[in-house]
PLY file of the C-alpha trace (Angstrom):
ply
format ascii 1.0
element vertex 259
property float x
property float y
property float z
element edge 258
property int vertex1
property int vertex2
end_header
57.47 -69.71 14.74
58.07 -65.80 14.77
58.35 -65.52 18.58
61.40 -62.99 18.44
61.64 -59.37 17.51
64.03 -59.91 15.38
62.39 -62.68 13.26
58.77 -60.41 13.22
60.78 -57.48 12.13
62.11 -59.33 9.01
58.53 -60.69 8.58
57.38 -56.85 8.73
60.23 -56.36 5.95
59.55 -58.85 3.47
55.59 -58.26 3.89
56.50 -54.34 2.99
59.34 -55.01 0.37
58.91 -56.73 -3.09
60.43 -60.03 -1.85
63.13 -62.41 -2.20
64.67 -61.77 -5.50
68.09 -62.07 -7.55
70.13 -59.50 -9.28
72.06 -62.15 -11.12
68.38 -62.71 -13.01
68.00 -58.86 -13.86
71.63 -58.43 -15.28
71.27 -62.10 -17.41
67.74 -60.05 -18.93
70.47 -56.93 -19.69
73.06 -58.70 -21.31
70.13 -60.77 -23.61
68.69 -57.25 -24.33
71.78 -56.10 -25.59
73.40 -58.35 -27.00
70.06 -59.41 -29.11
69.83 -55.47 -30.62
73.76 -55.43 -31.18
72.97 -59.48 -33.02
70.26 -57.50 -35.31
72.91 -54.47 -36.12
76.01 -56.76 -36.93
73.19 -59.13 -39.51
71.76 -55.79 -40.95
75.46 -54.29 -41.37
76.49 -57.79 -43.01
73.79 -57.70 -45.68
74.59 -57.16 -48.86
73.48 -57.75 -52.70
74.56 -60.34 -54.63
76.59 -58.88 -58.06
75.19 -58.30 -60.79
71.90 -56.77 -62.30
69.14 -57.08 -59.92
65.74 -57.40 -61.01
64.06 -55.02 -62.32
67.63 -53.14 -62.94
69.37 -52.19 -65.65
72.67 -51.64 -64.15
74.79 -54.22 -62.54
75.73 -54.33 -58.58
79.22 -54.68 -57.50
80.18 -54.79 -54.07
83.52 -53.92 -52.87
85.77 -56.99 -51.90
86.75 -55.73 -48.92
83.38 -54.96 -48.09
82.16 -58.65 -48.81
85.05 -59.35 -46.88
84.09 -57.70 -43.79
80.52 -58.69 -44.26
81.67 -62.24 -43.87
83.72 -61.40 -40.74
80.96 -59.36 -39.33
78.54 -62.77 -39.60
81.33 -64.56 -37.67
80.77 -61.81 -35.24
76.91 -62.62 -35.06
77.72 -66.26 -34.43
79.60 -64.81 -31.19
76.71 -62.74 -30.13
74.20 -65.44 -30.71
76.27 -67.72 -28.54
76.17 -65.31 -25.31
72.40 -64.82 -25.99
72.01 -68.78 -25.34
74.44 -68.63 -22.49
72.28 -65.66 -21.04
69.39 -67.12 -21.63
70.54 -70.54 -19.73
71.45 -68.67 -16.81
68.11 -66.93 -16.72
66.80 -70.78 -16.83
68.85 -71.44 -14.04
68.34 -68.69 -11.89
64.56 -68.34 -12.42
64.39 -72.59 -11.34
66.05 -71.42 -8.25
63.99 -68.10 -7.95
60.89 -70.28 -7.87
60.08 -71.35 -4.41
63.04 -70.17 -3.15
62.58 -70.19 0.31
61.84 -73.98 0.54
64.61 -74.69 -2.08
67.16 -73.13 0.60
66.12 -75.47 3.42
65.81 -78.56 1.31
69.19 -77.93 -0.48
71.01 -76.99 3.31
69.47 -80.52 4.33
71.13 -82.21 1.16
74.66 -80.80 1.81
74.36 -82.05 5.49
73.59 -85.72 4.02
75.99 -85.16 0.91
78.55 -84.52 3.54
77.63 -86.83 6.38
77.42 -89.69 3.54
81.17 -88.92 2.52
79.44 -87.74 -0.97
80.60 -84.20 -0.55
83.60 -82.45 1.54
83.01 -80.70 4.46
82.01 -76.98 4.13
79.84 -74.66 2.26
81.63 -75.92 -1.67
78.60 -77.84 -3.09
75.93 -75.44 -2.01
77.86 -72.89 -3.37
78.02 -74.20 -6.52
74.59 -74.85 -6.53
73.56 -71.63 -5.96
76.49 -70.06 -8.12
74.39 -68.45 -10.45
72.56 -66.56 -7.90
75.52 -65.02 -6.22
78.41 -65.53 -8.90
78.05 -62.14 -10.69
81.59 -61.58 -12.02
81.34 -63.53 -16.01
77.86 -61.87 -16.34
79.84 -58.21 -15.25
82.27 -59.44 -17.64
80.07 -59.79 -20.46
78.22 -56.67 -19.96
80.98 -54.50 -19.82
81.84 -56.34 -22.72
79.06 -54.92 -24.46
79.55 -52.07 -23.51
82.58 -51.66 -25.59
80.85 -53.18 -28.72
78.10 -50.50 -28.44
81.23 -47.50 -28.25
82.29 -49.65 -31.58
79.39 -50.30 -33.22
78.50 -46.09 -34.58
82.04 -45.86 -36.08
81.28 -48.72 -38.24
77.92 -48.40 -39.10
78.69 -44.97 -40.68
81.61 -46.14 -42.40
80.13 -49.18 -43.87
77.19 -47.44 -44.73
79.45 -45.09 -46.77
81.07 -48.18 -48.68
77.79 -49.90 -49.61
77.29 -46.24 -51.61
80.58 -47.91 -53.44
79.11 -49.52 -56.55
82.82 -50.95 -57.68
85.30 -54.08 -57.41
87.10 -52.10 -54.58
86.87 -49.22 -51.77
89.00 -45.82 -52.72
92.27 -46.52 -50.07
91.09 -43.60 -47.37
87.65 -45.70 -46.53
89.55 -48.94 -47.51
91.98 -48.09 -43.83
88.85 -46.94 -42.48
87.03 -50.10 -42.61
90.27 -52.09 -41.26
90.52 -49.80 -38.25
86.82 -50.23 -37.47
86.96 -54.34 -38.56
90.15 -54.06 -36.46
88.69 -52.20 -32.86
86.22 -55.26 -32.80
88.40 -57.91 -32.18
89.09 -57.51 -28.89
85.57 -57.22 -27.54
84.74 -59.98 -29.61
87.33 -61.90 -28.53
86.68 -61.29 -24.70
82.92 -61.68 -24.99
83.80 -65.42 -26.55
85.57 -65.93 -22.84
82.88 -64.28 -20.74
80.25 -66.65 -22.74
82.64 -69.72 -21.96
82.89 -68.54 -18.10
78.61 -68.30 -18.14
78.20 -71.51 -19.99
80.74 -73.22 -17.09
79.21 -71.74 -14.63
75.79 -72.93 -15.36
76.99 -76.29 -16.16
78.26 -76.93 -12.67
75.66 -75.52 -10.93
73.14 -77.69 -12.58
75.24 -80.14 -12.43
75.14 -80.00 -8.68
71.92 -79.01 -8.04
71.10 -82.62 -9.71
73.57 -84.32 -7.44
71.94 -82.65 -4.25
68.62 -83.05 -5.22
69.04 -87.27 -5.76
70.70 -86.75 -2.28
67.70 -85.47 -0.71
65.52 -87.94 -2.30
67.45 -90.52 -1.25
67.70 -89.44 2.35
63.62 -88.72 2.08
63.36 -92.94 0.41
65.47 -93.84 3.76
63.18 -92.40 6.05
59.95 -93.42 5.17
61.04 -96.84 4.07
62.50 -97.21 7.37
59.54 -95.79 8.99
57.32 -98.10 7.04
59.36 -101.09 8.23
57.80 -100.36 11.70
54.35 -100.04 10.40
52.01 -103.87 10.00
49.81 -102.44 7.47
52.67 -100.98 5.01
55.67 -103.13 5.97
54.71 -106.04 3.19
54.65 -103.09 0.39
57.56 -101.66 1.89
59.80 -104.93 1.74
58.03 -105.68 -1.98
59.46 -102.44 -3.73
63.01 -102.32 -1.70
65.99 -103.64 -3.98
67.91 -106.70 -2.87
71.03 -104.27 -2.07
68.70 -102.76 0.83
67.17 -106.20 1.79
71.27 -107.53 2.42
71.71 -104.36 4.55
68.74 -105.14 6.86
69.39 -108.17 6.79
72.80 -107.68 8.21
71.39 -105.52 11.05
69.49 -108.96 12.55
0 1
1 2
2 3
3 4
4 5
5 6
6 7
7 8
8 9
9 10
10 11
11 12
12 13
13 14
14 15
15 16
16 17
17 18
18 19
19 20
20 21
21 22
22 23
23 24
24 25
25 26
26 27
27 28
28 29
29 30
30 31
31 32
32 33
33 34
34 35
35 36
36 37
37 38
38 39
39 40
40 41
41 42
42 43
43 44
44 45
45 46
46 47
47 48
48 49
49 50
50 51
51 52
52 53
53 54
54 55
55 56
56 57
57 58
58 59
59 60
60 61
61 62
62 63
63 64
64 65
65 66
66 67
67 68
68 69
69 70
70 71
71 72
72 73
73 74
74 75
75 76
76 77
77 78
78 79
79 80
80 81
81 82
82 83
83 84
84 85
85 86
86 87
87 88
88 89
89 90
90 91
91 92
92 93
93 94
94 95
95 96
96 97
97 98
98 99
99 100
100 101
101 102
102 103
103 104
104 105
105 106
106 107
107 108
108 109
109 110
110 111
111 112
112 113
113 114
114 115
115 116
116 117
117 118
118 119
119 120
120 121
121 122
122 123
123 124
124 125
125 126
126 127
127 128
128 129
129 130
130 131
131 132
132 133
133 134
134 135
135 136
136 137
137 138
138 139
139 140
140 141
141 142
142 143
143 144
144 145
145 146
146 147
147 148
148 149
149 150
150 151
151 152
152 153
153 154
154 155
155 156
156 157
157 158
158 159
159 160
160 161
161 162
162 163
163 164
164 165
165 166
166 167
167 168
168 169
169 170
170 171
171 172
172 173
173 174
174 175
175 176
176 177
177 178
178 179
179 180
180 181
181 182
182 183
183 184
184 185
185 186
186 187
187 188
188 189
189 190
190 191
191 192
192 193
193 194
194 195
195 196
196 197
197 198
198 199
199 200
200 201
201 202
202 203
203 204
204 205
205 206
206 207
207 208
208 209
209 210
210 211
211 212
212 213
213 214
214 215
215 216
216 217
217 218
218 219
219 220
220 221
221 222
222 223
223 224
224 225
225 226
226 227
227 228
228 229
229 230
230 231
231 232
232 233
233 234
234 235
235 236
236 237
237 238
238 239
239 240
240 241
241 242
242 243
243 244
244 245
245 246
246 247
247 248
248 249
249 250
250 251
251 252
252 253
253 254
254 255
255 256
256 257
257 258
């Protein structure tokens, strides 16, 4: 099998090196890391009291209305980041299912876009296995959403001091000076949030049609494998009787139409 330099030199590499393994999976583990401490920031920024006297108290609570109102936006904000934490998390799925086995995954996957395309199932080139290994070598949404982050964590000390100064505001509003504060710091989140919602949507799509494929190419191999061996077993006494017991009567018409 290795009976070339070449191929025991890579053998010599892989034996020395940590093995086959996928960057896609280690930035999908960043972007969950982050984006689950920024989730836990935005939820602790959003809490607030309820008005009125708490227990215990003996004078009442008021928050701010514009903090409330911010508090409510900010929650919005945490559905956002919860949504590319399940994205992340699916492409981890999907790249770890790969990951696994690897090696054999590659040959039996090249074998299933020869038969997808020498079936007329798939078009000729490299499209389907492409797409079926997308989230192994399709790095650009997951760059996208990291540098995404990125721009939430600049964001994210601003705000936290200046809401932290208008929860010390026990009244029905914020003095105007932190009032335009809090709308320039509500404000400089929008567009992160806004392009994190897209990067999610270009993650989510790009697991969904790589599993979507990988499904496709795996029946395809299977199928090709059934053909085979029932074929094979056609030609054997001993198993032909089981073989022509189990076959469906679309299969028997095709044999049958071969003499």
């Amino acid at each position: 099998m290795l009976d070339s330099p070449k191929s025991q030199a890579v053998y010599n590499a892989l034996k020395s090196s940590g093995g086959l393994s996928s960057p896609a999976g280690q930035k999908a583990d960043s972007a969950i890391s982050q984006a689950t401490d920024y989730a836990g920031q935005l939820s602790e920024l959003a809490s607030l009291p309820e008005d009125g006297i708490p227990p215990g108290g003996t004078l009442p609570v008021i928050v701010p209305r514009e903090l409330r109102k911010a508090a409510e936006k900010l929650n919005t904000y945490g559905v956002g980041l919860d949504g590319s934490i399940d994205v992340s998390t699916g492409l981890k799925s999907a790249i770890g299912e790969r990951m696994d086995g690897i090696a054999s995954k590659m040959a039996v996957m090249g074998v299933a876009g020869q038969v997808a395309t020498a079936m007329g199932e798939q078009g000729a080139g490299c499209g389907a296995l492409g797409q079926a290994f997308g989230v192994l070598t399709s790095s650009a949404p997951t760059d996208a959403l990291l540098g995404v982050l990125g721009e939430l964590a600049d964001n994210f000390g601003p705000l936290q001091d200046i809401i932290n100064e208008c929860k010390g505001i026990n009244g029905a509003s914020l003095p105007p000076e932190l009032k335009a504060a809090l709308d320039a710091a509500m404000a400089a989140l929008e567009g992160p949030m806004a392009a994190l919602d897209a990067a999610s949507a270009q993650i989510e799509s790009l697991v969904n049609d790589a599993q979507a494929m990988w499904g496709e190419l795996e029946a395809t191999f299977n199928r090709a494998v059934e053909t085979s061996v029932l074929l094979a077993a056609l030609n054997n006494p001993c198993i032909q009787g089981i073989a022509e017991a189990v076959m469906p009567d679309e299969v028997k018409s095709v044999l049958d139409s071969f003499g």
